[in-house]
C-alpha atoms as a printed R data frame, in Angstrom:
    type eleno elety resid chain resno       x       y       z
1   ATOM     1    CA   UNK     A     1   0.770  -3.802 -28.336
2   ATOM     2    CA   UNK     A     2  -1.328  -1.156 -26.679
3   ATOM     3    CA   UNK     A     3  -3.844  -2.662 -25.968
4   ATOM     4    CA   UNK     A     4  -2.206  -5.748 -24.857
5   ATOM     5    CA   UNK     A     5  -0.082  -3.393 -21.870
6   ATOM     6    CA   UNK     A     6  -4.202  -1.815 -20.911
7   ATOM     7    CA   UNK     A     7  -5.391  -5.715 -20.878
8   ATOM     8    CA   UNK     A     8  -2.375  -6.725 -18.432
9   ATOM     9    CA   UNK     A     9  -2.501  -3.621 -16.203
10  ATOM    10    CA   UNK     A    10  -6.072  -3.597 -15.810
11  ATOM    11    CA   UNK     A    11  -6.077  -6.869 -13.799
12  ATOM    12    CA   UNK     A    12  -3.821  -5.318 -11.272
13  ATOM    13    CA   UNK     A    13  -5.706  -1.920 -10.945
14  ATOM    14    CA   UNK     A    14  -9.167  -2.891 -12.090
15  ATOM    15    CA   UNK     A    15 -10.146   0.582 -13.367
16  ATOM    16    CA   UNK     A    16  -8.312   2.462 -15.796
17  ATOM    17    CA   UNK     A    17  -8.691   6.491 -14.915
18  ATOM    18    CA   UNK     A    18  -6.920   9.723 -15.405
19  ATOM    19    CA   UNK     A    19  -6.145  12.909 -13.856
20  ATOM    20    CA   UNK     A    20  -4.650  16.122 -13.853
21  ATOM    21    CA   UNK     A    21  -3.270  18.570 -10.627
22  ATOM    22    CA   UNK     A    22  -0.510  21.661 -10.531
23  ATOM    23    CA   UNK     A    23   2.307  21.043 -12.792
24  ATOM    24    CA   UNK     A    24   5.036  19.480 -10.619
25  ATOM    25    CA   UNK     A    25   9.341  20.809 -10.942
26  ATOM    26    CA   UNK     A    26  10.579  18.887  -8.361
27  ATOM    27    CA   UNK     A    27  10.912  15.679  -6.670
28  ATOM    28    CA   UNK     A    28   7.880  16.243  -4.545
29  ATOM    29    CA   UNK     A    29   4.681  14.348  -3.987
30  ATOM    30    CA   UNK     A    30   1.029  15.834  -3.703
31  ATOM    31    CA   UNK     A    31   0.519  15.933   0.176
32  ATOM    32    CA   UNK     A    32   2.923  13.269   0.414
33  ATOM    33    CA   UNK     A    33   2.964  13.521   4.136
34  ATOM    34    CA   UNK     A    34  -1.186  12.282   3.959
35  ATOM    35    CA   UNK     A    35  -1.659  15.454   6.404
36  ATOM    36    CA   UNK     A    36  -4.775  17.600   4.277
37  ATOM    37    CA   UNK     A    37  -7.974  15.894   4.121
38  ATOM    38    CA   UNK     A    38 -11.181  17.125   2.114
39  ATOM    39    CA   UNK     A    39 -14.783  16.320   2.442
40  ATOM    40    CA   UNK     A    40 -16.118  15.042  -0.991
41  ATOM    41    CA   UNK     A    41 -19.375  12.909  -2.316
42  ATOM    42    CA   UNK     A    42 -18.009   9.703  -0.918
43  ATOM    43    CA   UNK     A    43 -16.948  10.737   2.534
44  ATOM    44    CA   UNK     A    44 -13.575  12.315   3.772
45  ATOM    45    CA   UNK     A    45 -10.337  11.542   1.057
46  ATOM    46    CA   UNK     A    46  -6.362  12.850   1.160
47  ATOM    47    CA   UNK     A    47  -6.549  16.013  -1.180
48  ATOM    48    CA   UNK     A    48  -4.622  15.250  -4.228
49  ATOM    49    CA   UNK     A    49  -5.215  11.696  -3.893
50  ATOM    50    CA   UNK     A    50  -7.892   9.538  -5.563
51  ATOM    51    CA   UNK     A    51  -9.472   6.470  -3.759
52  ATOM    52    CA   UNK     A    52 -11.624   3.452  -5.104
53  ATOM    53    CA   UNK     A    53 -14.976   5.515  -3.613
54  ATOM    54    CA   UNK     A    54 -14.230   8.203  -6.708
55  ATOM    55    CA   UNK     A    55 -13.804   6.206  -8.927
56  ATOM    56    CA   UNK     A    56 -16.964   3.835  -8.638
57  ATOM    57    CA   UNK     A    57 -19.363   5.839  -9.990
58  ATOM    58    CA   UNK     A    58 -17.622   6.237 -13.465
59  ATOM    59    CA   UNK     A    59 -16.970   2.888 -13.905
60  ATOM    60    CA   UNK     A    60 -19.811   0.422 -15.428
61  ATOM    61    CA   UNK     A    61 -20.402  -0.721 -11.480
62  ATOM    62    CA   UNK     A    62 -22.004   2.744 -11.367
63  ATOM    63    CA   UNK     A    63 -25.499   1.109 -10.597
64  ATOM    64    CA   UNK     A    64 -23.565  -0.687  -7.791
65  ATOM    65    CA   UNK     A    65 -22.722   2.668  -6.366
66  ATOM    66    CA   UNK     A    66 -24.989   3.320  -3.677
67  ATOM    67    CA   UNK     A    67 -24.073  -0.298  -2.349
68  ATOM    68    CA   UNK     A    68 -20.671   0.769  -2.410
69  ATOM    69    CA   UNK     A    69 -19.975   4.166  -1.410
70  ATOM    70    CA   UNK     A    70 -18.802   5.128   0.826
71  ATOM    71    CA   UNK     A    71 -16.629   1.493   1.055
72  ATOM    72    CA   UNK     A    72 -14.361   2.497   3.737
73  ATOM    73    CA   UNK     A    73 -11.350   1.134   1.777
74  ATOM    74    CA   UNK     A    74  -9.507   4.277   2.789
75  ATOM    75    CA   UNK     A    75 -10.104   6.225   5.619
76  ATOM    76    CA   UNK     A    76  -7.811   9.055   7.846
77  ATOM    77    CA   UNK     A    77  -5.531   7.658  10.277
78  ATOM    78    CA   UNK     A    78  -4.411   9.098  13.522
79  ATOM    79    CA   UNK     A    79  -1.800   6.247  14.287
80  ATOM    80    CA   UNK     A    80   0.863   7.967  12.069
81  ATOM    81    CA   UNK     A    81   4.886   7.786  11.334
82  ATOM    82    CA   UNK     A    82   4.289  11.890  11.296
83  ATOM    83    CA   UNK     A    83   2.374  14.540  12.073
84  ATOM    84    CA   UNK     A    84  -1.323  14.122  12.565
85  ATOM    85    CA   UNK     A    85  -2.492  11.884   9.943
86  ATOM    86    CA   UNK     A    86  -1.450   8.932   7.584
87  ATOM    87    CA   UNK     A    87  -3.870   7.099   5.069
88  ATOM    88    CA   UNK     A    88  -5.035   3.318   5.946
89  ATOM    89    CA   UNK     A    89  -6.136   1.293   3.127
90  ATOM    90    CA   UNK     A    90  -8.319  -1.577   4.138
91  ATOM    91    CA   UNK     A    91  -9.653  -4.490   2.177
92  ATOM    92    CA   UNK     A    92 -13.456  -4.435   3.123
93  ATOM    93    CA   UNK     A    93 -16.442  -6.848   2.519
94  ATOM    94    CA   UNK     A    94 -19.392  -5.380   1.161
95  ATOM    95    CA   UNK     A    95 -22.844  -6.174   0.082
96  ATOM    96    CA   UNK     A    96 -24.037  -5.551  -3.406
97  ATOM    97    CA   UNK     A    97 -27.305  -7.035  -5.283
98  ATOM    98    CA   UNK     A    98 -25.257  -9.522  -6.979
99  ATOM    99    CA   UNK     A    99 -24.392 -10.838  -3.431
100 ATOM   100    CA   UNK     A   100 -20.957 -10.333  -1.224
101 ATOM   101    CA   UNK     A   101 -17.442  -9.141  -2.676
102 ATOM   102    CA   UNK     A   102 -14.500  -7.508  -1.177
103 ATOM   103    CA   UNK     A   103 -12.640  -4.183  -2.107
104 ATOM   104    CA   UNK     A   104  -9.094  -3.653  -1.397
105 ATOM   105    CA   UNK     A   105  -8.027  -0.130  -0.327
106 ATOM   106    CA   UNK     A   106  -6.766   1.750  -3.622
107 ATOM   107    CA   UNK     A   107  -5.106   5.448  -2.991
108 ATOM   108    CA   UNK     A   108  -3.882   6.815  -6.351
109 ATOM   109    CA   UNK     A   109  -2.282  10.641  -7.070
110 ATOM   110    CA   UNK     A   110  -4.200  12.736  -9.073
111 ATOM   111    CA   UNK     A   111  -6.958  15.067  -8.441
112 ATOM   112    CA   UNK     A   112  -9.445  14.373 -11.545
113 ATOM   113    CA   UNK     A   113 -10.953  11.831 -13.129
114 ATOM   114    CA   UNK     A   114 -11.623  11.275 -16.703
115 ATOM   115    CA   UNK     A   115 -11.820   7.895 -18.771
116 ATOM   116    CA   UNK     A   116  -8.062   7.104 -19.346
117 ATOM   117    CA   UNK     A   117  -6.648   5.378 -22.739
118 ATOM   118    CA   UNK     A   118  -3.070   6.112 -22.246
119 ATOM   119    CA   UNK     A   119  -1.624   5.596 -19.057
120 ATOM   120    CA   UNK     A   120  -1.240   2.465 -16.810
121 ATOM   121    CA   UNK     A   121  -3.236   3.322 -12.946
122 ATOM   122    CA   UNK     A   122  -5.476   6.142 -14.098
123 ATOM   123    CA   UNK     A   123  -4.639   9.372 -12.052
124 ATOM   124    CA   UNK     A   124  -1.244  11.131 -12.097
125 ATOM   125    CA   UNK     A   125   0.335  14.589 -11.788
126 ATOM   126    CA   UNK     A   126   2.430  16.650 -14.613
127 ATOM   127    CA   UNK     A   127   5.659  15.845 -13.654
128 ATOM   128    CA   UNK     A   128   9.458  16.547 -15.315
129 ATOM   129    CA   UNK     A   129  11.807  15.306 -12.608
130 ATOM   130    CA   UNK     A   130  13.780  12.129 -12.324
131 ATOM   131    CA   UNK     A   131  13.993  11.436  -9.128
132 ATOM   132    CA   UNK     A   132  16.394   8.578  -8.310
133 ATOM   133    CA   UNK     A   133  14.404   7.342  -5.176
134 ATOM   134    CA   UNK     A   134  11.335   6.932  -3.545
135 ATOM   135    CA   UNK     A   135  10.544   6.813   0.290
136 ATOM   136    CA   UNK     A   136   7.246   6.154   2.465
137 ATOM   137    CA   UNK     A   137   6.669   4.766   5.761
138 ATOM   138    CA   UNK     A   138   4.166   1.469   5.994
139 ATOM   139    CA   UNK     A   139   3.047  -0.566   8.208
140 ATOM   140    CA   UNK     A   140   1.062  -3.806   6.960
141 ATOM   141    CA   UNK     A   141  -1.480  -6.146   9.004
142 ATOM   142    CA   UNK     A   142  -4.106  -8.876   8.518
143 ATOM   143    CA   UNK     A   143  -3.957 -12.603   8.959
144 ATOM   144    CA   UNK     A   144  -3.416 -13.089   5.771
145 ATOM   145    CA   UNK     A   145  -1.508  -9.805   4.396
146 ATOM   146    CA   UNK     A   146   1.455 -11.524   3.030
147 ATOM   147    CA   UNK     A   147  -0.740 -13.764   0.597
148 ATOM   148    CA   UNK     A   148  -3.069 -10.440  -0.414
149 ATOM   149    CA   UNK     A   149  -0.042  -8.891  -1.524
150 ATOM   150    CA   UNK     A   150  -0.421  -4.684  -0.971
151 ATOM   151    CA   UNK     A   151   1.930  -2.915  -3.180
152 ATOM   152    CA   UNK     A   152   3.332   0.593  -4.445
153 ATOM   153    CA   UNK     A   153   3.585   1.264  -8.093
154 ATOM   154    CA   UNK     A   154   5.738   3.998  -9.527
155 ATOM   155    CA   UNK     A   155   5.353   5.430 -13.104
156 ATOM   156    CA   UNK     A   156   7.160   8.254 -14.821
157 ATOM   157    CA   UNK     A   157   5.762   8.337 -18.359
158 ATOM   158    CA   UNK     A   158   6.131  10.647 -21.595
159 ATOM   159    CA   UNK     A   159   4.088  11.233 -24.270
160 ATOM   160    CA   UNK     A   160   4.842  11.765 -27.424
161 ATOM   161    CA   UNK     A   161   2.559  12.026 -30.051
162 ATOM   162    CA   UNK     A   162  -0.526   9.997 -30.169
163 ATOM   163    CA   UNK     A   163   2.105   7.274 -27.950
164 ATOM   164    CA   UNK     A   164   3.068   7.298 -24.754
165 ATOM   165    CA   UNK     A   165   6.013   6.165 -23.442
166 ATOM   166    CA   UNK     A   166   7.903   4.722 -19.955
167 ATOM   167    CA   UNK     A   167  10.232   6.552 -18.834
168 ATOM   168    CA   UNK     A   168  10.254   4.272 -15.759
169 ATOM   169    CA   UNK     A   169   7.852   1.487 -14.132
170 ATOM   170    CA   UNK     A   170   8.594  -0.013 -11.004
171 ATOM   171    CA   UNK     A   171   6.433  -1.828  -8.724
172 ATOM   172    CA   UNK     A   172   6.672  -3.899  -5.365
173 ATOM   173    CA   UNK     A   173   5.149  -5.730  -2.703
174 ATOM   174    CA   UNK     A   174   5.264  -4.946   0.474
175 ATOM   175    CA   UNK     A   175   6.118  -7.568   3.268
176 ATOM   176    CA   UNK     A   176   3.975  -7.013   6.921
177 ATOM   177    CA   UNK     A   177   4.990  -4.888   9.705
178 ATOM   178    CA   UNK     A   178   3.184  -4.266  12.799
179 ATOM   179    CA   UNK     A   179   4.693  -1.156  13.238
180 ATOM   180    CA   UNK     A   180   5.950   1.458  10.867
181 ATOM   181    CA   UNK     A   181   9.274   1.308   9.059
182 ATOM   182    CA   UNK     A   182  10.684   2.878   6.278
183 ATOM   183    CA   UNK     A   183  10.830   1.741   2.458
184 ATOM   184    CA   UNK     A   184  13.148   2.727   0.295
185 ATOM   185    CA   UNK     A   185  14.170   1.718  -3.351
186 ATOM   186    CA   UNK     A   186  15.556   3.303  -6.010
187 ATOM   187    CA   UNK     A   187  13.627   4.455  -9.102
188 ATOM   188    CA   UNK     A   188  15.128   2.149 -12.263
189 ATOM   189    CA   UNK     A   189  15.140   4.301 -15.490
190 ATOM   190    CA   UNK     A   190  13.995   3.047 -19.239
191 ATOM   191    CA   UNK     A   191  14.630   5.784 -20.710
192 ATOM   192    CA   UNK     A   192  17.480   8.756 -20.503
193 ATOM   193    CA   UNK     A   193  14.204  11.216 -21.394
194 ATOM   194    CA   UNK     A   194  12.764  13.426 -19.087
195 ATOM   195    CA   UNK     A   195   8.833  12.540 -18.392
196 ATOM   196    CA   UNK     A   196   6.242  14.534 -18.448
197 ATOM   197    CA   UNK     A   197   3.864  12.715 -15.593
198 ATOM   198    CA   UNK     A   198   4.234  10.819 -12.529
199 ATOM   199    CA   UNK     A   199   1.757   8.054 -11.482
200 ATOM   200    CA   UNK     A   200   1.821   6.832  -8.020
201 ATOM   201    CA   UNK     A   201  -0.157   4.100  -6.430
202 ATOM   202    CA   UNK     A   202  -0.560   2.163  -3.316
203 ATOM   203    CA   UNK     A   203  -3.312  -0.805  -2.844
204 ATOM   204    CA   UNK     A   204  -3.884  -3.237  -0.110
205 ATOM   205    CA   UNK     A   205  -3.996  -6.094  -2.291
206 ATOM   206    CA   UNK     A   206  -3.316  -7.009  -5.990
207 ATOM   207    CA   UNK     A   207  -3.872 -11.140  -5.218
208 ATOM   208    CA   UNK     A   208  -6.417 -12.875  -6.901
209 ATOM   209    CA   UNK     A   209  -8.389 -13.428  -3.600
210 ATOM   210    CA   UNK     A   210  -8.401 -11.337  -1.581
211 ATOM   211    CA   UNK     A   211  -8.870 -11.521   1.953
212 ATOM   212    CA   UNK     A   212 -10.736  -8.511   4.493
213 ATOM   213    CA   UNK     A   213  -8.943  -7.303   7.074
214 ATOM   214    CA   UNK     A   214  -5.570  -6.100   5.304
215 ATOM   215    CA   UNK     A   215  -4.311  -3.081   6.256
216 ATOM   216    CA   UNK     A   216  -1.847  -0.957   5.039
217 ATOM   217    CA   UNK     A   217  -1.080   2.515   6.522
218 ATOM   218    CA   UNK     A   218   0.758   5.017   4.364
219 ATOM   219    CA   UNK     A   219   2.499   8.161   5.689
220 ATOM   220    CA   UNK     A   220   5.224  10.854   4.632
221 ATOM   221    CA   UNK     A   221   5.791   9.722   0.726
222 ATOM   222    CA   UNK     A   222   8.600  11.249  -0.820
223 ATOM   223    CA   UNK     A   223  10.480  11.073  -4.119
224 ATOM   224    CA   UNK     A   224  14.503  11.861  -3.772
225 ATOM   225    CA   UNK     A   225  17.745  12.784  -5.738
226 ATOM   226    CA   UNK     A   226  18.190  13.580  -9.250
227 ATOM   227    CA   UNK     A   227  19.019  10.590 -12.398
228 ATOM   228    CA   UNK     A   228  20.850  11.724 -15.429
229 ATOM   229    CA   UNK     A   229  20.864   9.797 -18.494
230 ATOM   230    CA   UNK     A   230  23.406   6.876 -17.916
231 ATOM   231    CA   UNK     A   231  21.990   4.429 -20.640
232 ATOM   232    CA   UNK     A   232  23.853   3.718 -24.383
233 ATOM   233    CA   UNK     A   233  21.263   4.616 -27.250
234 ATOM   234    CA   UNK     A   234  23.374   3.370 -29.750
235 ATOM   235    CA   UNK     A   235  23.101   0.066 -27.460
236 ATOM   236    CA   UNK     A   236  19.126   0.291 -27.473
237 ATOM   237    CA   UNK     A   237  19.518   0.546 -30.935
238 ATOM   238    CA   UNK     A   238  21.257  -2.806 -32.228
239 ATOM   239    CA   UNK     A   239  18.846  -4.976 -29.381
240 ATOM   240    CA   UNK     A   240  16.298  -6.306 -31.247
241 ATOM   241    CA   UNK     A   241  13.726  -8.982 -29.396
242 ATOM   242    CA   UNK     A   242  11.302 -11.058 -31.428
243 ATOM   243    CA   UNK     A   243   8.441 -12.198 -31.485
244 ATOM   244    CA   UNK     A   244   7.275  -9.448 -29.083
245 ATOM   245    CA   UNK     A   245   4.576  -9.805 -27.829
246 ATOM   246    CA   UNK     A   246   4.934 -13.803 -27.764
247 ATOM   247    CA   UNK     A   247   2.103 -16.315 -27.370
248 ATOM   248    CA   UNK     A   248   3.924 -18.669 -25.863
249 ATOM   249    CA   UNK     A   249   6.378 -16.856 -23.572
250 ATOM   250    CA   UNK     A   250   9.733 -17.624 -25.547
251 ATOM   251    CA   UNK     A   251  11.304 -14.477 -26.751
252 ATOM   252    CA   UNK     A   252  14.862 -14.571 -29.021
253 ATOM   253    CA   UNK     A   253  17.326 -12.186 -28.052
254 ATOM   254    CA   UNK     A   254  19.932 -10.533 -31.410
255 ATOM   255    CA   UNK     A   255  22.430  -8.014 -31.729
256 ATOM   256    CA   UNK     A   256  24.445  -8.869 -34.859
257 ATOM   257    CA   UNK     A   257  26.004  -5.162 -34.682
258 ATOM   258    CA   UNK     A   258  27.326  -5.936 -31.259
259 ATOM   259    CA   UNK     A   259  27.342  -9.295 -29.949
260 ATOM   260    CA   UNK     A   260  28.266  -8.183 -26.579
261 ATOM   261    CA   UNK     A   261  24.809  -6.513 -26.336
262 ATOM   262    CA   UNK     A   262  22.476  -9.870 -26.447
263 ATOM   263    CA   UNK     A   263  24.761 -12.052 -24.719
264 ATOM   264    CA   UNK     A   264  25.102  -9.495 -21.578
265 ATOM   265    CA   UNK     A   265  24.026 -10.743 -18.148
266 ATOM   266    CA   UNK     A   266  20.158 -10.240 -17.545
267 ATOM   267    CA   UNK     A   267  17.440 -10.460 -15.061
268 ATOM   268    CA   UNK     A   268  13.353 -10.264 -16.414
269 ATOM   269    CA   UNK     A   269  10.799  -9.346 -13.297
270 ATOM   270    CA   UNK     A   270   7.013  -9.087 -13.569
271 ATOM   271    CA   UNK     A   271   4.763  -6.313 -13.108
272 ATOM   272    CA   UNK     A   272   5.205  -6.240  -8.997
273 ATOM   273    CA   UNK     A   273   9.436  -6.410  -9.843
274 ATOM   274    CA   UNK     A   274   9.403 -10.023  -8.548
275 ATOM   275    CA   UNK     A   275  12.175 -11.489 -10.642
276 ATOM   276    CA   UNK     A   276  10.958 -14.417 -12.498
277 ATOM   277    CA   UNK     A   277  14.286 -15.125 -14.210
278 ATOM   278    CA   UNK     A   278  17.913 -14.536 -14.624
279 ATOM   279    CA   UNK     A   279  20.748 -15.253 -16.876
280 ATOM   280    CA   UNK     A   280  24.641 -14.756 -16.447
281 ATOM   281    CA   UNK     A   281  26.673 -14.239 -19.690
282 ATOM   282    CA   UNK     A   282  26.423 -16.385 -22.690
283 ATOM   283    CA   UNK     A   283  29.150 -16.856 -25.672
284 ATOM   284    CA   UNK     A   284  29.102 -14.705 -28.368
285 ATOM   285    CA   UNK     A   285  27.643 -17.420 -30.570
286 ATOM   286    CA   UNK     A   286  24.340 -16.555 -29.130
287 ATOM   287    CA   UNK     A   287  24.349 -13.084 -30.431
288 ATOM   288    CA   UNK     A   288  22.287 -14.336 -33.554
289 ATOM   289    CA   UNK     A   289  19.280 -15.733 -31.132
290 ATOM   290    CA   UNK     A   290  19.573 -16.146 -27.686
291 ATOM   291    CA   UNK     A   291  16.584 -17.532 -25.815
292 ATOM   292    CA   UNK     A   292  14.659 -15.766 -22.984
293 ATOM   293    CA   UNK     A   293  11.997 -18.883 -21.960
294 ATOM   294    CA   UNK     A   294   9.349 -17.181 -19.605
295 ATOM   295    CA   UNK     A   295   6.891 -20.486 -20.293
296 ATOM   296    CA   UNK     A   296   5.013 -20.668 -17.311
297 ATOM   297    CA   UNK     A   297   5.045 -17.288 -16.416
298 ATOM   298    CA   UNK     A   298   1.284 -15.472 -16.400
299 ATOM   299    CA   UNK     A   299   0.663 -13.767 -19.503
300 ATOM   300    CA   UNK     A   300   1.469 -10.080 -18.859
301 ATOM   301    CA   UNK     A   301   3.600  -7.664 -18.454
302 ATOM   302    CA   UNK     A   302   7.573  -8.395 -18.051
303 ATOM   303    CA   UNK     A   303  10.703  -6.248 -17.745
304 ATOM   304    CA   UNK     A   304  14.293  -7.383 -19.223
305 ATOM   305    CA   UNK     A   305  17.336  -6.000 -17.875
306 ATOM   306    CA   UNK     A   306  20.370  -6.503 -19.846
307 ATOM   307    CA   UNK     A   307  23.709  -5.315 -18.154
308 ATOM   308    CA   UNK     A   308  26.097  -4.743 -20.751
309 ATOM   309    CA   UNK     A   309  29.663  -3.331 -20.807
310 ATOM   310    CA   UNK     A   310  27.935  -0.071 -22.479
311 ATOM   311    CA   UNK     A   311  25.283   0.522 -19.897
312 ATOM   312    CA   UNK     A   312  22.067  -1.172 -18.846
313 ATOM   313    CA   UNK     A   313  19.806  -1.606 -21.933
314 ATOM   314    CA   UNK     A   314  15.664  -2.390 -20.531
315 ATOM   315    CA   UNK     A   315  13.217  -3.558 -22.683
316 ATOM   316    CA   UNK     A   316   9.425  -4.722 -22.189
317 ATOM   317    CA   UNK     A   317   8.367  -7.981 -22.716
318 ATOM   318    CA   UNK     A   318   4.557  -8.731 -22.946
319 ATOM   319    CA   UNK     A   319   3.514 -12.628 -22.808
320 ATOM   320    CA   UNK     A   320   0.165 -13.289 -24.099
């Protein structure tokens, strides 16, 4: 299962790294408002923030790296929501021996790199809040920056032995703006745990092509408000989903302890929280196998959403 969730995240972020910074108490973000701004190997970078230029050289492309660095994907911006600075991410073209290729702009929190087998984006910050929203300002331009699709990804994660865990994933694309305006969403919970690190990224693109020219400007990130537990254990308990992962895409749906549990209203999205399928509430006849069909879908990562009368139950699903 693990390495299925690497396989399906990797495609997204392309690089799989960790990190480590001050231990975080509080809803904050790592010079959230983009306005500190060091001078390392690969040019100028937001402190507390990793960009594709660090990673390069640690990935097998290091032989690429003199080609590559520095890319220019992300760069200091004086056009800002705030202050004096924001970050622009930029999808670039650039020349390698292997001939041309293009590099979105990738900003992700964390301060260190090391190879990474547990968590989803590489980077990340200790972390034991649960916020209950996030907030940045964007703006997003290029011909073709609707089809390239940028995106912000959100993880709060625990682990917990030699596993780690989701406390909460969300992720979404981001429509163009010319001009700055604000984003707001609220942070949806898998678990009534508290986590122990928070994983933030923002790229320029996560399409399959990719097109140069896409811009996305980030400024004044923020994380907001407090969530308690509000979710039914005993409810995550009777759910049981099979087969998971499926080769196929069909998953079956039981809860013979309480058949209000698999019947409930749901709603599956995909890794970006593009909803890919939804369900109002069956009979209780369907308690013994009811079918979620996701045939079609790409084989990755999914997220199902049952609202029962006890609370929202959320589960994983992973199509191969």
């Amino acid at each position: 299962m693990k390495s299925i969730l690497r396989v399906v995240t990797a495609a997204l972020v392309g690089l799989l790294y960790s990190a480590t910074a001050l231990a975080q108490t509080a809803p904050t973000v790592t010079n959230g408002a983009m306005e500190t701004w060091v001078t390392r190997t690969s040019g100028e970078a937001p402190q507390g923030w990793l960009t594709i230029d660090d990673i390069i050289p640690f990935t097998p492309l290091a032989q690429l790296a003199s080609f590559l660095i520095p890319s220019g994907t992300v760069t200091k911006s004086t056009s800002v929501h705030g202050g004096s600075f924001a970050a622009q991410l930029q999808t670039v073209a650039k020349s390698t021996p292997v001939g041309e290729g293009l590099l979105p702009g990738r900003m992700i929190l964390g301060s260190r790199i090391n190879p990474n087998t547990n968590n989803y984006f590489g980077g990340g910050i200790p972390y034991t809040s649960r916020p209950s929203r996030m907030q940045f300002w964007y703006k997003l331009t290029g011909a073709n920056a609707l089809t390239d699709s940028a995106a912000v990804f959100i993880v709060l994660s625990k682990t917990q032995g030699s596993d780690v865990k989701d406390v909460a994933f969300n992720g979404y694309l981001l429509t163009p703006t010319p001009t700055y305006q604000l984003y707001d969403f609220p942070i949806t919970y898998e678990e009534s745990i508290a986590p122990d690190t928070l994983e933030l990224y923002f790229t320029s693109g996560t399409a399959e092509k990719i097109t140069a020219g896409t811009t996305l400007s980030v400024d004044d990130i923020t994380l907001t408000g407090t969530v308690t537990a509000s979710r039914n254990p005993a409810s995550e308990a009777v759910l049981q989903i099979y087969p998971n992962p499926s080769k196929g895409g069909e998953f079956s749906l039981a809860s013979l302890g309480n058949a209000a549990i698999a019947t409930a209203p749901f709603v599956v999205s995909d890794i970006t929280g593009r909803e890919v399928l939804r369900q109002t509430a069956v009979s209780p006849a369907h308690s013994h196998g009811r079918l979620v069909d996701l045939r079609g879908q790409r084989p990755g990562l999914y997220t199902l959403r049952l609202q029962t009368p006890d609370g929202p139950v959320v589960r994983k699903l992973v199509v191969e």
